[in-house]
Every structure is written in C-alpha cells, then in structure tokens.
Backbone as CSV, one residue per row, in Angstrom:
resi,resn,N_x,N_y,N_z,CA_x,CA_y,CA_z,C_x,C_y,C_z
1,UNK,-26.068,-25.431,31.120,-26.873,-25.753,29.963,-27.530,-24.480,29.449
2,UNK,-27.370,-24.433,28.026,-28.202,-23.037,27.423,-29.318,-23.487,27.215
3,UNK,-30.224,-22.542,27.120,-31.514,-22.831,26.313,-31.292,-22.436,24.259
4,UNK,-30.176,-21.806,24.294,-29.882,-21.335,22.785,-30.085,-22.411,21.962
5,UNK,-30.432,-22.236,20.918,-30.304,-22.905,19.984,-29.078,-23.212,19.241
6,UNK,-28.450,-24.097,18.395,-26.900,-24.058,17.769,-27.041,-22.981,16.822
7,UNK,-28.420,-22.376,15.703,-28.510,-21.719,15.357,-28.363,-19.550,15.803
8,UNK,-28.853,-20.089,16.877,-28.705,-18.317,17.654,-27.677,-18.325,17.808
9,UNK,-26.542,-19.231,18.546,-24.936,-19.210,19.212,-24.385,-19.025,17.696
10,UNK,-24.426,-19.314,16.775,-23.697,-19.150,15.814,-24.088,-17.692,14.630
11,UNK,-25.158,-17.580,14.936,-25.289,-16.094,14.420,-24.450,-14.961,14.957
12,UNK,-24.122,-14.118,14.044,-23.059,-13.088,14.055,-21.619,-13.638,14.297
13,UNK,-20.847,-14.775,14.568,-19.818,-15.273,14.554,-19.471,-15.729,12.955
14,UNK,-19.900,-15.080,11.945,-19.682,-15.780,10.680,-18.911,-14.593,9.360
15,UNK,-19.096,-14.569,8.548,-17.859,-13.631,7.765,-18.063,-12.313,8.080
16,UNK,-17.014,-11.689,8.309,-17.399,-10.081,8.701,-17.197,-9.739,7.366
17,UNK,-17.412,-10.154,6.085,-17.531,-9.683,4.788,-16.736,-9.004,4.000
18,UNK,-15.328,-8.936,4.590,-14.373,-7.999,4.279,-12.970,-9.231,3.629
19,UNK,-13.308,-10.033,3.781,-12.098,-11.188,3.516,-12.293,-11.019,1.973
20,UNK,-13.129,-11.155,1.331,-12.894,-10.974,0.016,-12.574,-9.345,-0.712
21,UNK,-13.078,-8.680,-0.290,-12.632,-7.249,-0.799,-10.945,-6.719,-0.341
22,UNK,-11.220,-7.556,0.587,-9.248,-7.403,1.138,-7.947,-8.414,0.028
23,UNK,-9.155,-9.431,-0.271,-7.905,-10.661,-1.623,-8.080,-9.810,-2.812
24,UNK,-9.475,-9.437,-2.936,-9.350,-8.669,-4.396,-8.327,-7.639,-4.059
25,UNK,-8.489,-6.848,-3.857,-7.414,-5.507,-3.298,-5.951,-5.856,-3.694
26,UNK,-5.584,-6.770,-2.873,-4.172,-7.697,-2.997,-4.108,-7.702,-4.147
27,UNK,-4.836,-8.919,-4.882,-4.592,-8.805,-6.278,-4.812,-7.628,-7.124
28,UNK,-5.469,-6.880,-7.178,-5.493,-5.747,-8.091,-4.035,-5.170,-7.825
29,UNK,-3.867,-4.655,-6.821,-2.557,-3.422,-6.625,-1.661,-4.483,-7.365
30,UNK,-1.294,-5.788,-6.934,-0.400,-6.364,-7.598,-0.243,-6.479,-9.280
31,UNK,-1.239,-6.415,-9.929,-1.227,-6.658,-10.859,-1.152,-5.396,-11.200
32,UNK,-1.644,-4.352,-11.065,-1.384,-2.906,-11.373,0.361,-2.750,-11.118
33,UNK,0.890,-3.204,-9.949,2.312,-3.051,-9.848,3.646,-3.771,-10.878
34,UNK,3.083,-4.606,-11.382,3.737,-5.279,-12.500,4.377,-4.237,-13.793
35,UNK,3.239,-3.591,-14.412,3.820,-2.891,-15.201,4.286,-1.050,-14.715
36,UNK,3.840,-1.221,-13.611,4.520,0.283,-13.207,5.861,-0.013,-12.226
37,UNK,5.861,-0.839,-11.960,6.903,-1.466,-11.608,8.378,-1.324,-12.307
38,UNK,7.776,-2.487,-13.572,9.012,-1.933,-14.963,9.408,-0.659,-15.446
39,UNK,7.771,0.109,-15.495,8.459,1.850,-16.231,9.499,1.886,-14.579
40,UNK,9.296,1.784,-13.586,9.843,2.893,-12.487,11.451,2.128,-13.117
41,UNK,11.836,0.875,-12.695,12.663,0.624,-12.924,13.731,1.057,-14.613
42,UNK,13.017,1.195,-15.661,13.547,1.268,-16.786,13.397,2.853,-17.082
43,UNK,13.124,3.571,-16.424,12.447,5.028,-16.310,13.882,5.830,-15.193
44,UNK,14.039,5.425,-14.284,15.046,5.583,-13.198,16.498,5.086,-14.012
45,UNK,16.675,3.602,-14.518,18.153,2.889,-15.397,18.458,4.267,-16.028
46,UNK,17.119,4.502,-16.899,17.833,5.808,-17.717,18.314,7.343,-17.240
47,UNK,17.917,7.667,-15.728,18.503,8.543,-15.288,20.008,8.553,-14.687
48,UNK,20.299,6.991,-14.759,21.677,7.019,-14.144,22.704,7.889,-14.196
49,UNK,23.352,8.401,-13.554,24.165,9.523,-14.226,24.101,11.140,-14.063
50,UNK,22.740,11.225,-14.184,21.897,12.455,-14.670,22.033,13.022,-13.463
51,UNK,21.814,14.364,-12.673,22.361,15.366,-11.985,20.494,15.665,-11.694
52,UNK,20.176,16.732,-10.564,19.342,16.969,-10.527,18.678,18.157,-11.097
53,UNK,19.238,18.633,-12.172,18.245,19.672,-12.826,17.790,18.530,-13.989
54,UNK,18.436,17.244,-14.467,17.725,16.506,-15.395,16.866,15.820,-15.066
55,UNK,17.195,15.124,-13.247,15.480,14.509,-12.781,14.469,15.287,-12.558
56,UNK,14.836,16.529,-12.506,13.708,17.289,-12.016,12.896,17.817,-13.396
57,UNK,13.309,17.848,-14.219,13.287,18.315,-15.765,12.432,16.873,-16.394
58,UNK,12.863,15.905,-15.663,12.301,14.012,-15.802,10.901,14.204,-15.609
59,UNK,10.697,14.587,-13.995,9.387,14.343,-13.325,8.887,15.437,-13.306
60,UNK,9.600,16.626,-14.094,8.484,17.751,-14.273,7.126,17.297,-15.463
61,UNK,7.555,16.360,-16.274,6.915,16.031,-17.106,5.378,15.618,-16.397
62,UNK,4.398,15.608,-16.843,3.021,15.225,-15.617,2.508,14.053,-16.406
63,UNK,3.441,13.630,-17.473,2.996,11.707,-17.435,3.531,10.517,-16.442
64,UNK,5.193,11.356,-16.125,5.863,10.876,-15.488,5.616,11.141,-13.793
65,UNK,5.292,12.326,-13.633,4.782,12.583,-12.287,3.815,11.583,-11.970
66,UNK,2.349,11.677,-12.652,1.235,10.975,-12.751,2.245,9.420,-12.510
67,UNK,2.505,9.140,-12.927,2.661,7.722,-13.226,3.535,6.882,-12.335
68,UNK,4.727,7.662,-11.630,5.162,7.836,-10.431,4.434,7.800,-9.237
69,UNK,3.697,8.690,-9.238,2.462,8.604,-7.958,1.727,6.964,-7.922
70,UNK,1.302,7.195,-9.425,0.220,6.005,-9.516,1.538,5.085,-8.244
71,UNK,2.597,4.600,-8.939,2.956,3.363,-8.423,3.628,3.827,-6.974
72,UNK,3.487,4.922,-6.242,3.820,5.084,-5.140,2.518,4.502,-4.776
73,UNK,1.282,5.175,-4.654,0.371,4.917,-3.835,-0.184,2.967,-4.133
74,UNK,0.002,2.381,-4.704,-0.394,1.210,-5.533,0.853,0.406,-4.562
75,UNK,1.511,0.807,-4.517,2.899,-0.031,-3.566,3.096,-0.021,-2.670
76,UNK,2.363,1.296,-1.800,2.393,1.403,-0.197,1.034,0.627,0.046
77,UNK,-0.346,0.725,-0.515,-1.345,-0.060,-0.800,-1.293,-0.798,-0.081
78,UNK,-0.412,-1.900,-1.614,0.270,-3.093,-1.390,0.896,-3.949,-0.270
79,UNK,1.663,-2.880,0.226,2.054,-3.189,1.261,1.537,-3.064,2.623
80,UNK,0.408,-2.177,2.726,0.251,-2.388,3.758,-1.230,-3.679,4.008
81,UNK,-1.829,-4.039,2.918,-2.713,-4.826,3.090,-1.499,-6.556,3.243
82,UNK,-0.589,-6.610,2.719,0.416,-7.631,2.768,0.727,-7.508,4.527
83,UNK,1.389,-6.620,4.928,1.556,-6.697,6.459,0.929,-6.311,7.293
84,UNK,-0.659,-6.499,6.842,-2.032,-6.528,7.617,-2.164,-8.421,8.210
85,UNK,-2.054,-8.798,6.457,-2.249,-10.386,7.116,-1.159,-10.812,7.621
86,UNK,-0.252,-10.901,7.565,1.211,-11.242,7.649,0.728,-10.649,9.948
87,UNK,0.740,-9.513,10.498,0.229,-9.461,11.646,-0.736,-10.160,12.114
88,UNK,-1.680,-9.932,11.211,-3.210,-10.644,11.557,-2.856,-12.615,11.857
89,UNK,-2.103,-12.410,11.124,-1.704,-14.521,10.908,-0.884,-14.530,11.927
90,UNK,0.148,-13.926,12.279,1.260,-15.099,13.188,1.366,-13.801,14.373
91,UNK,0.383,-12.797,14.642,0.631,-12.291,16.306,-0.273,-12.736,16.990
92,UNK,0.055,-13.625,17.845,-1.173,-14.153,18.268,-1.930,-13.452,19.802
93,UNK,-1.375,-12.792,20.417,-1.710,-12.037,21.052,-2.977,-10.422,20.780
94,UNK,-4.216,-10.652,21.654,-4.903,-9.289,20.439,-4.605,-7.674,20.930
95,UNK,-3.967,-7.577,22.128,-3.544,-6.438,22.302,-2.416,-5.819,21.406
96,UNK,-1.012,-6.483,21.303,0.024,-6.872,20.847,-0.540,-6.479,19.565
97,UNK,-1.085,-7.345,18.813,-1.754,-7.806,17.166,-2.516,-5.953,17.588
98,UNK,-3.181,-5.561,17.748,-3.925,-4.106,17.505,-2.695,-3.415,17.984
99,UNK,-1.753,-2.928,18.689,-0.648,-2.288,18.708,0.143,-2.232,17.563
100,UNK,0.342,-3.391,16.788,1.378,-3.658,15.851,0.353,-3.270,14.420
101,UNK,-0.598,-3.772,13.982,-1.519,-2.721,12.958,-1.637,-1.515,13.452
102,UNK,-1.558,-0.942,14.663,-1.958,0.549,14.513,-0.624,1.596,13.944
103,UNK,0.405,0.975,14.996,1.917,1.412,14.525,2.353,1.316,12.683
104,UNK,1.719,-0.391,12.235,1.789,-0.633,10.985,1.126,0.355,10.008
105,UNK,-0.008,0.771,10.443,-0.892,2.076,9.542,0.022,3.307,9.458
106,UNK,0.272,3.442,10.825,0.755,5.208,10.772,2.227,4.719,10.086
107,UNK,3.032,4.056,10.389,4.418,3.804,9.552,4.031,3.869,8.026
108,UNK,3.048,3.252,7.506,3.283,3.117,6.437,2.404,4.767,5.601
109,UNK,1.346,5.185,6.391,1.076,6.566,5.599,2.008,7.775,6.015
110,UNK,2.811,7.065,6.956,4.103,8.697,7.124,4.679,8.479,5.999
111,UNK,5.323,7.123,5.686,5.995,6.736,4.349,5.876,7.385,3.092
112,UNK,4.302,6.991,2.905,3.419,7.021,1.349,3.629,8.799,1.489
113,UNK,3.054,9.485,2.436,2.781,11.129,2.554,4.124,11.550,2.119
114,UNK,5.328,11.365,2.468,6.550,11.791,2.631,7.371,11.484,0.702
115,UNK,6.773,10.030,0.505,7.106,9.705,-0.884,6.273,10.453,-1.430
116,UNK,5.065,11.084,-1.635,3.958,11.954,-2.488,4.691,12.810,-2.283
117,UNK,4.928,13.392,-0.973,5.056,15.450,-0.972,6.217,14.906,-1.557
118,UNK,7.271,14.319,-1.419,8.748,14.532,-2.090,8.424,14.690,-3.868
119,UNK,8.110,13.713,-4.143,7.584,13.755,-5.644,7.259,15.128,-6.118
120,UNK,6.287,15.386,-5.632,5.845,16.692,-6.049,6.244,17.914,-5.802
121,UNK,6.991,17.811,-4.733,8.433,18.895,-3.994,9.055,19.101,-5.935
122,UNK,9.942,18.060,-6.470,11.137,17.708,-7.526,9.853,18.096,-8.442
123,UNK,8.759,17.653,-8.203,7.960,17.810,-9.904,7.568,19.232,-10.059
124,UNK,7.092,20.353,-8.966,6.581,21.095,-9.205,7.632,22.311,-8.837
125,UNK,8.504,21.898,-8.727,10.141,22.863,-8.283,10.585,23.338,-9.896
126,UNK,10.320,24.553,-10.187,11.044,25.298,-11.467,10.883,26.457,-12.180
C-alpha cells in the first residue's frame, strides 16, 4: 500500500511535450516537399540526355543549387521524423527500439551530408 496520492503517482508520467512539434514538423516538410518535389522531378525530365558539363552548367546556377538543397534537406527531414515513428510504434523492445533510432540517425545524416557535399562538389566545380 502507498501512501501517494493518484495525483503525485501520475505527475511527470504525462506529455513530454514534443508530440506536437514532431506532427507539425511532419506536416510542414511534407507540404514544403510537394512543390519541390515537382521542380526536382520536371527540372531533372529536362536534363535527360544531357552529359555532364550541361548538369553541371544546370546546378551551377544558385537558384537551382539553392533549391536542390532546399528539397534535399526537407526530404531527409522527412524522412527521418517518418522512420522515427514508424520504430518508435512497432519495436517493441527499448534496447532494440534505441539501437535502431541511433543507427536510423547516423544512416540518414551520412545520407543527407553525402547528398549536400555531392551537390555542391557539381555546383561549385568550374
């Protein structure tokens, strides 16, 4: 038998305050990814073909660089707050579950680092 009250036992067991700044997040990058999404895709259609002194001549441009980045970093974001919950929900184990986000972090900023320096490798090459 405790002497606690239901009130004391339940203090500090209640929102760690981050559940909503983590849905907004989600939604923002997503909605930011929509239309950078399309330029990457309709931006790239038109290089088909093209050899690399014309992509590089592409993304030397610094609207296209800029804008490239934007949706690199906005998509790795994305993704990694997506296979935050996606771990967080179905590993049910918490050693396991903190192994698999920690691996999940560093995988995904070797990614993002490697997509930036490349970018800017082709953009600032001339």
């Amino acid at each position: 038998m405790s002497l606690r009250t239901p009130l004391s036992r339940a203090k500090g067991l209640g929102s760690a305050k981050e559940g909503v700044h983590h849905w907004w997040a989600q939604r923002v990058t997503a909605v930011v990814l929509v239309p950078m999404a399309l330029w990457t895709v309709f931006s790239v259609a038109g290089l088909v073909g093209a050899g690399y002194t014309e992509v590089q001549a592409w993304l030397a441009s610094p609207v296209n660089a800029v804008l490239l980045l934007i949706f690199l970093m906005a998509m790795f974001h994305h993704l990694h707050l997506g296979l935050q919950v996606v771990i967080e929900d179905y590993v049910p184990e918490e050693g396991v579950k903190l192994a698999s986000l920690i691996a999940m972090r560093f995988a995904v900023l070797f990614l993002a680092v490697l997509s930036v320096l490349s970018v800017l490798r082709v953009a600032l090459r001339g």
